[in-house]
VEXFISE-903367 format. One record per residue (C-alpha): x, y, z. Coordinates in steps of 0.2 Angstrom, whole numbers, padded with zeros to 4 digits, always signed. Example, Ala and Ser with C-alpha at 12.3 -4.5 7.8 and 13.67 -1.06 7.14 Angstrom:
2
+0062-0022+0039
+0068-0005+0036
***
This chain:
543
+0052+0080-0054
+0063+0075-0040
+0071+0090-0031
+0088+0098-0034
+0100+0094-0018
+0102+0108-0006
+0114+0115+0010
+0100+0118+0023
+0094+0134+0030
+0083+0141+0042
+0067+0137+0032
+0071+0119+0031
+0069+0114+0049
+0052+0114+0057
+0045+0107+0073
+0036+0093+0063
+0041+0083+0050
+0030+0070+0042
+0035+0056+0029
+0020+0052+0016
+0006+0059+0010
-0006+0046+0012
-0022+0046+0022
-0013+0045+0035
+0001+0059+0033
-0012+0072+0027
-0022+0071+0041
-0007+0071+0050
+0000+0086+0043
-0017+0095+0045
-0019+0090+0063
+0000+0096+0065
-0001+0114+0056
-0019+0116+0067
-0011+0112+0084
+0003+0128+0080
+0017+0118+0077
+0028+0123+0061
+0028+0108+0049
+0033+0100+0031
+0028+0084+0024
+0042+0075+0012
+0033+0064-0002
+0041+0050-0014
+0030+0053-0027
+0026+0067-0039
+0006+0066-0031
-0003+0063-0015
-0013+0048-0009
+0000+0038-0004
-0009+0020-0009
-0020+0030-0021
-0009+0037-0029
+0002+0020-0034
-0009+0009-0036
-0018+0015-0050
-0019-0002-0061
-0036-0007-0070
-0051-0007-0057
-0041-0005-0041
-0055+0002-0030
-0059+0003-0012
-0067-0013-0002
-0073-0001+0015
-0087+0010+0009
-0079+0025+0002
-0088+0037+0013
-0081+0026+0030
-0065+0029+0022
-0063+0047+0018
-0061+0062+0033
-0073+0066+0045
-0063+0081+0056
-0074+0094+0043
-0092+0093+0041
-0092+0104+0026
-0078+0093+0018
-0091+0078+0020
-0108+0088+0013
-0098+0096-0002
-0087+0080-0008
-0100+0068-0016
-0093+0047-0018
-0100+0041-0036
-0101+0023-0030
-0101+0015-0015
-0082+0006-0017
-0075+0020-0027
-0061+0016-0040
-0043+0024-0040
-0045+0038-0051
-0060+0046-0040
-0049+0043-0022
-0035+0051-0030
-0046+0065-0033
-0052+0067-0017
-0035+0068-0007
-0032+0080-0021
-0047+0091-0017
-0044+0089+0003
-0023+0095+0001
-0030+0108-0008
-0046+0114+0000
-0037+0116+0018
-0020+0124+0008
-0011+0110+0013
+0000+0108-0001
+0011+0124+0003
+0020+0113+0013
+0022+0096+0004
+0037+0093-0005
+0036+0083-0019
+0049+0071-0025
+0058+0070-0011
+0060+0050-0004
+0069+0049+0012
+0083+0037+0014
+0090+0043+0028
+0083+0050+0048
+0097+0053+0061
+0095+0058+0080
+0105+0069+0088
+0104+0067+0105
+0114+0084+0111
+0101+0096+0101
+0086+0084+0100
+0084+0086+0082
+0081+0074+0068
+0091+0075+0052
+0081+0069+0038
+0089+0067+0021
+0081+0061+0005
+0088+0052-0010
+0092+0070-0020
+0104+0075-0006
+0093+0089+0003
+0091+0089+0018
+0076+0094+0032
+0077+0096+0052
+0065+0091+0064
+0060+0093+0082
+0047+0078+0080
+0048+0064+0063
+0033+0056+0059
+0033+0043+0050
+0016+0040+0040
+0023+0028+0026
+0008+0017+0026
+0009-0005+0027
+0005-0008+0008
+0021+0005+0002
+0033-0010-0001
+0032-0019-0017
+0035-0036-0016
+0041-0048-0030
+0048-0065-0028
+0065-0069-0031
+0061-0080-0048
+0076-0084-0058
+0078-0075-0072
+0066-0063-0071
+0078-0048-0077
+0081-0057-0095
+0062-0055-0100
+0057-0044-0114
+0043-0040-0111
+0035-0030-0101
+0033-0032-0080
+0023-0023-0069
+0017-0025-0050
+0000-0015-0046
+0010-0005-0032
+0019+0003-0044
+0008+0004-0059
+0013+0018-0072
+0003+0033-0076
+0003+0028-0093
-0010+0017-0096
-0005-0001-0101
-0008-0008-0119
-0016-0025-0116
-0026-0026-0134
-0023-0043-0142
-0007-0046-0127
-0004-0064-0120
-0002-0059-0101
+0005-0068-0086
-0005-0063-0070
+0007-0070-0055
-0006-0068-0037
-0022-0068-0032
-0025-0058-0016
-0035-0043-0018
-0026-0034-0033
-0026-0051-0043
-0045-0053-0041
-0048-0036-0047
-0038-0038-0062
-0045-0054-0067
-0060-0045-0074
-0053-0031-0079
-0041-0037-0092
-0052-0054-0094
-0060-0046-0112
-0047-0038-0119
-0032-0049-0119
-0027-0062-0131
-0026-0072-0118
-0024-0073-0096
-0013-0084-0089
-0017-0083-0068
-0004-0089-0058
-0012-0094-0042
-0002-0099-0025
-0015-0100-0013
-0034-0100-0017
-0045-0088-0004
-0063-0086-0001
-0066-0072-0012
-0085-0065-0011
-0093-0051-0022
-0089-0035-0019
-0107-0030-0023
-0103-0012-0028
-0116+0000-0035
-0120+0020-0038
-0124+0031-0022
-0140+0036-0030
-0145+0056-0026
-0159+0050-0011
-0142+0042-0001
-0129+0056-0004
-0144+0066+0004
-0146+0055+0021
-0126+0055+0024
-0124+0071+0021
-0139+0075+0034
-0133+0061+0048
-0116+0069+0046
-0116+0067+0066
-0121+0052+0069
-0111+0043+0055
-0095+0053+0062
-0098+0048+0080
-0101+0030+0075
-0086+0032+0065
-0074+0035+0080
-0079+0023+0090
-0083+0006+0077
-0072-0008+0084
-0071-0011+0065
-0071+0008+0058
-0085+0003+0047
-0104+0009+0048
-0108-0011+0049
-0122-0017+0064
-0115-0030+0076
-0124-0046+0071
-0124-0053+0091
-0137-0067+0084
-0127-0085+0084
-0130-0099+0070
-0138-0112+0082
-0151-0099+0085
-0157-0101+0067
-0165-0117+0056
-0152-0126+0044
-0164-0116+0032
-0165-0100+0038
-0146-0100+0039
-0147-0103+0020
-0156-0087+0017
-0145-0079+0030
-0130-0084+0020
-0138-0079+0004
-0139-0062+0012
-0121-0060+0016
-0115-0067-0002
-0126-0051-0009
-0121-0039+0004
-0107-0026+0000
-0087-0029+0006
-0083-0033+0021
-0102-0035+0030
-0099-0052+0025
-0089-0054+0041
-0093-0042+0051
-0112-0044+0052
-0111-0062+0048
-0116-0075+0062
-0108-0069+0079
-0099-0085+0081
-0094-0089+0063
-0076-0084+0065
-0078-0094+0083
-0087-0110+0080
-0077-0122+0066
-0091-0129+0063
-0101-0112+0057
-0087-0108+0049
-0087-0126+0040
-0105-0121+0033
-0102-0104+0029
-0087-0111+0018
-0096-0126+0011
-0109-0111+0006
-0095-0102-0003
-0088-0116-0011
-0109-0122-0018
-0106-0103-0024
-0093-0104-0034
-0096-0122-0043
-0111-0115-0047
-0103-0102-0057
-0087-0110-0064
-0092-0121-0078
-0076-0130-0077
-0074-0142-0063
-0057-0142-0062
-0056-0125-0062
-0067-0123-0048
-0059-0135-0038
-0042-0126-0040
-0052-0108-0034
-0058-0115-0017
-0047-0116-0002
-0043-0133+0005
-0034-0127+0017
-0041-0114+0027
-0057-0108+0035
-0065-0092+0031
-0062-0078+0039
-0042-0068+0036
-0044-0053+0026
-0054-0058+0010
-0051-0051-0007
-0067-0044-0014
-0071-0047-0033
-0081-0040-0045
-0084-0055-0061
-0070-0063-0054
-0077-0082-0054
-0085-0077-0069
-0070-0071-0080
-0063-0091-0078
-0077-0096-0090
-0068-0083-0103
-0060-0095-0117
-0044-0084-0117
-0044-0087-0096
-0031-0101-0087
-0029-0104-0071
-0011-0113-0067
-0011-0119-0048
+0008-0116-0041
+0005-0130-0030
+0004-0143-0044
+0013-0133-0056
+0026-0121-0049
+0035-0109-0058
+0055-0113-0064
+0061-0098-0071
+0059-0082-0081
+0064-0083-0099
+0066-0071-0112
+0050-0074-0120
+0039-0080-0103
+0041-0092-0089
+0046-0110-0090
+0033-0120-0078
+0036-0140-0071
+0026-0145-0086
+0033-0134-0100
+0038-0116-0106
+0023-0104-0108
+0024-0087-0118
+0019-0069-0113
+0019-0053-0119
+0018-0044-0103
+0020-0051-0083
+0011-0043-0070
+0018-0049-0052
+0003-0045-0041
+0013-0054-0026
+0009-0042-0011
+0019-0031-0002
+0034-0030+0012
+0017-0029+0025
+0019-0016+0041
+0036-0014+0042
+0044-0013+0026
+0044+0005+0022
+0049+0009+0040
+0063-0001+0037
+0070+0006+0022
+0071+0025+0028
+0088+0022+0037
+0078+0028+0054
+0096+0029+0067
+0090+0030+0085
+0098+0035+0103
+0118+0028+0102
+0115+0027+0084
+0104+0012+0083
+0094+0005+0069
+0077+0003+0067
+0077-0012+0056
+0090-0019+0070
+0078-0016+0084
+0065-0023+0072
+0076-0038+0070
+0064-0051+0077
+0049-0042+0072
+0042-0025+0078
+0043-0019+0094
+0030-0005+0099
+0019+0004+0111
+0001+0007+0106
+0008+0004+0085
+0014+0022+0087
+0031+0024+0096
+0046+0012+0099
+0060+0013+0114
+0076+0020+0108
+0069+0032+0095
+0064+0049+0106
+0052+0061+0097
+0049+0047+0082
+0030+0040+0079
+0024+0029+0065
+0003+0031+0065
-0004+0019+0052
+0012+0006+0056
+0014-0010+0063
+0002-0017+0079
-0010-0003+0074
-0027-0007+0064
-0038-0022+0065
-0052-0015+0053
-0053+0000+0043
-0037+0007+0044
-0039+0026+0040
-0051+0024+0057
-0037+0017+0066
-0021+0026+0060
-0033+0042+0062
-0036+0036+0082
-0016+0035+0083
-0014+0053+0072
-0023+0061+0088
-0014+0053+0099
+0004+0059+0092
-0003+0076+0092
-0008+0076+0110
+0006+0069+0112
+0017+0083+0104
+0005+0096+0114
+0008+0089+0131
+0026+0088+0130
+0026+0107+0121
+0015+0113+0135
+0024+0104+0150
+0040+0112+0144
+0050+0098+0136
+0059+0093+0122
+0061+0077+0120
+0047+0063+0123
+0051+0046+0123
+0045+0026+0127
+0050+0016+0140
+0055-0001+0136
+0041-0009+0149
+0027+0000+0138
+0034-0007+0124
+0037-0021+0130
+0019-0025+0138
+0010-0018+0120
+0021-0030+0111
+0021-0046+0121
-0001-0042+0119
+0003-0041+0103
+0011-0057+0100
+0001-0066+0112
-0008-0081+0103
-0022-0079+0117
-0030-0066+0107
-0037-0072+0093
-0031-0070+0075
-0041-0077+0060
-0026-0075+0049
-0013-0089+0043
+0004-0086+0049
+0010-0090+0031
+0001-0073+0028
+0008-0055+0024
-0001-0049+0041
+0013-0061+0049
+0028-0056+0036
+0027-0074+0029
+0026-0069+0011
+0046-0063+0014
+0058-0072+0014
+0070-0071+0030
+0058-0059+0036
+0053-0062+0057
+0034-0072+0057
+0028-0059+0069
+0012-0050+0072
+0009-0036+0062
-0009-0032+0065
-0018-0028+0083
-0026-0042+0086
-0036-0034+0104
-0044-0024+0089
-0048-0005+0093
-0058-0004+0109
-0041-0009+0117
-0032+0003+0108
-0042+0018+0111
-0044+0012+0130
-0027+0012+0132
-0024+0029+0125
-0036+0037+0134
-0029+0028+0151
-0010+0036+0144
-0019+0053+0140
-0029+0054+0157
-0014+0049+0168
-0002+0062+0161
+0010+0049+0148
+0014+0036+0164
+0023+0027+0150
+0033+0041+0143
+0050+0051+0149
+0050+0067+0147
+0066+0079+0143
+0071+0097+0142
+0088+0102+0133
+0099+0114+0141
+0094+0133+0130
+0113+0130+0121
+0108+0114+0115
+0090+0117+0109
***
């Protein structure tokens, strides 16, 4: 239940406030409270877990290796909490964030219910006004805004789409009651990474699944599996090691840097090599792939023409498999990973419908009227992405110095300094945002949590108030961000750009200088006392 509006008083302002309780904002909020600073944490939802805790549809589930994932500030956190599989599904990750708030007494100071639409500046006291959507209200010395890059639901703007009676649903915001599919006729409208594990999931027990597919993408197996009782033992004893390797991963994962290139292999060695990587779990498909496969088109080439053997191999329909394979891309963006996936098409109750040659026309009551004719449905799911980096950012009416907004400062795409902090807004930081991760993201956004508090910490310690950006830091990180020198493997058309929205800037939302650069720069901005920062201190009226 949301909570009831209220005047505020003196226990509703503290020197931190963070927004969200995902990965991020818990760790946030632990790092806070541990640093001595007084702090609350305002939560949409009824839950923590952020991600985790919305997206709770049928075999949603980690693709990093659930122990790369989870915390690694407390050693007895890590031996006592025990991942069943290797890519953990929702239920079990909803658990653990759980079992972390409450372990470390975390929860006295979440408040539940309690979605933020509106954070104000005021520049005499230096103190943030934050109100949520019930009318109460919270003050803040220091906002953090942890609100995550997959918190924006995203469906198209199909016409008609309100005058359908059935039922609709977008994995982002999947209801706690668990869906009826038994004997339904279900539209599935996407394929990224939520699609593909859907697929599978509903493939028996429908009446029949309609896939709606934009864009095809390389898809691999996810290849998850039971962490059997002898491996539980050997993370839990290389703690250490694991942790140290952790925090300094360019990718955040526990994945060895493949540095041998194709040509150094036979054309049939690199068959087995490739056989290796299909049968390899998540994401070690690029990063301990060939060291030039992202590099070298025509490694890449062979890699996809492996792929593409793959999957004719195990679709029985031709045509089918021909729609599944990407003409128009090379491998290497951010993959969706698939358990059955390919498989599920040679389900007789499974279609596949390719938007290119067959786009959708409208909604109707009773379906969705295609080019070629009128389909009907019992139930829609619209598994068409997210409002990626910025959207949730955008939406909490975040007003700045002279009253500015963000999503106007934002208005040609974000603007940041090391994905954390943005000129204009003092004593505002946004770990786990835009121009952060390149990898793992709880690695990153936890590289960025440390930096806010340090932050926070200096600027308490020197005597100030107020800390703030200037606009040639953020001007240099943003320009590096939006450099097309550094390389990106993904399409521009992508969410990773903002090109899934319409009227959204195409701009770089990820960090393409990866972490290395990141943390390089942080420790640079921590060693040489916050070069890039301006420091204030309120007169004792004002604060």
């Amino acid at each position: 239940m949301s909570e009831p509006p209220k005047k505020p008083d003196a226990a509703d302002q503290v020197d931190v406030l963070v927004v969200g309780s995902g990965v991020t904002g818990i760790y946030q909020l632990y790092r806070a409270r541990e640093a001595g600073f007084s702090v609350k944490l305002l939560e949409a939802g009824d839950g923590v877990g952020g991600t985790w805790y919305w997206n709770r549809y049928p075999e949603a589930r980690f693709d990093s290796e659930s122990y790369t994932y989870g915390y690694l500030f407390s050693q007895e956190l890590w031996e006592e909490w025990e991942w069943s599989e290797r890519f953990a599904g929702q239920p079990e990750i909803e658990r653990y964030f759980n079992h972390v708030v409450d372990k470390f007494d975390l929860r006295r100071d979440i408040r539940f219910g309690a979605e933020v639409v509106s954070a104000v500046w005021d520049e005499p006291t230096g103190i943030w006004t934050v109100r949520t959507r019930a009318g109460a209200e919270m003050r803040a010395r220091f906002l953090v805004a942890a609100t995550g890059i997959l918190s924006v639901p995203h469906i198209p703007d199909v016409p008609g789409r309100e005058a359908f009676r059935g039922e609709q649903h977008h994995p982002g915001r999947w209801p706690k009651t668990p869906v009826d599919f038994a004997g339904k006729r279900v539209a599935l409208v996407g394929t990224g990474a939520s699609g593909v594990q859907l697929v599978p999931a509903l493939a028996d027990e429908v009446a029949s699944l309609t896939v709606f597919q934009r864009t095809p993408d390389w898809c691999t197996p996810l290849n998850n599996g039971p962490l059997p009782p002898e491996e539980q033992a050997q993370l839990k004893a290389d703690y250490e090691r694991i942790r140290d390797t952790l925090n300094t991963s360019p990718s955040g994962f526990l994945h060895a840097i493949n540095l041998r290139k194709a040509a150094e292999d036979s054309a049939e060695q690199r068959q087995v090599f490739y056989e290796k990587m299909w049968n390899g779990p998540g994401f070690t498909k690029l990063t301990e792939n060939y060291l030039d496969m992202l590099t070298d088109p025509d490694v890449n080439a062979e890699w996809c023409e492996f792929m593409a053997r793959k999957i004719r191999g195990i679709v029985a329909d031709p045509a089918t498999a021909d729609k599944l394979i990407p003409a128009d891309h090379y491998a290497g963006r951010r993959p969706p990973f698939g358990t059955g996936y390919y498989e599920a098409y040679n389900n007789p109750n499974v279609s596949l419908v390719s938007l290119l040659d067959t786009p959708i026309v409208r909604v109707t009551e009773t379906g969705i009227e295609t080019a070629e004719g009128a389909l009907d449905f019992d139930i829609i799911i619209w598994a068409t992405g997210y409002d990626f980096g910025t959207g949730a950012l955008n939406r909490l009416g975040v007003r700045g110095r002279d009253g500015i907004a963000l999503e106007e400062h934002w208005a040609d795409g974000p603007r940041s300094f090391l994905g954390i902090v943005t000129a204009g807004f003092p004593n505002f930081f946004f770990p786990g945002g835009p121009h952060g991760a390149l990898g793992n993201n709880p690695r990153y956004s936890g590289d960025q949590v440390d930096f806010v508090v340090d932050a926070l910490v200096h600027t308490r310690d020197q005597g100030h108030d107020v800390i703030e950006v200037t606009d040639a830091a953020e001007r240099t990180w943003t320009d590096m961000m939006n450099d097309d020198k550094n390389f990106s493997s993904f399409l521009k058309s992508s969410y990773f750009y903002g090109g899934n929205i319409p009227g959204k800037p195409v701009r770089q939302l990820l960090n393409p200088t990866g972490r290395w650069t990141l943390q390089k720069m942080i420790a640079e901005v921590n060693g040489n006392g916050y070069p890039e920062f301006s420091f204030a201190k309120l007169s004792d009226e004002a604060a």
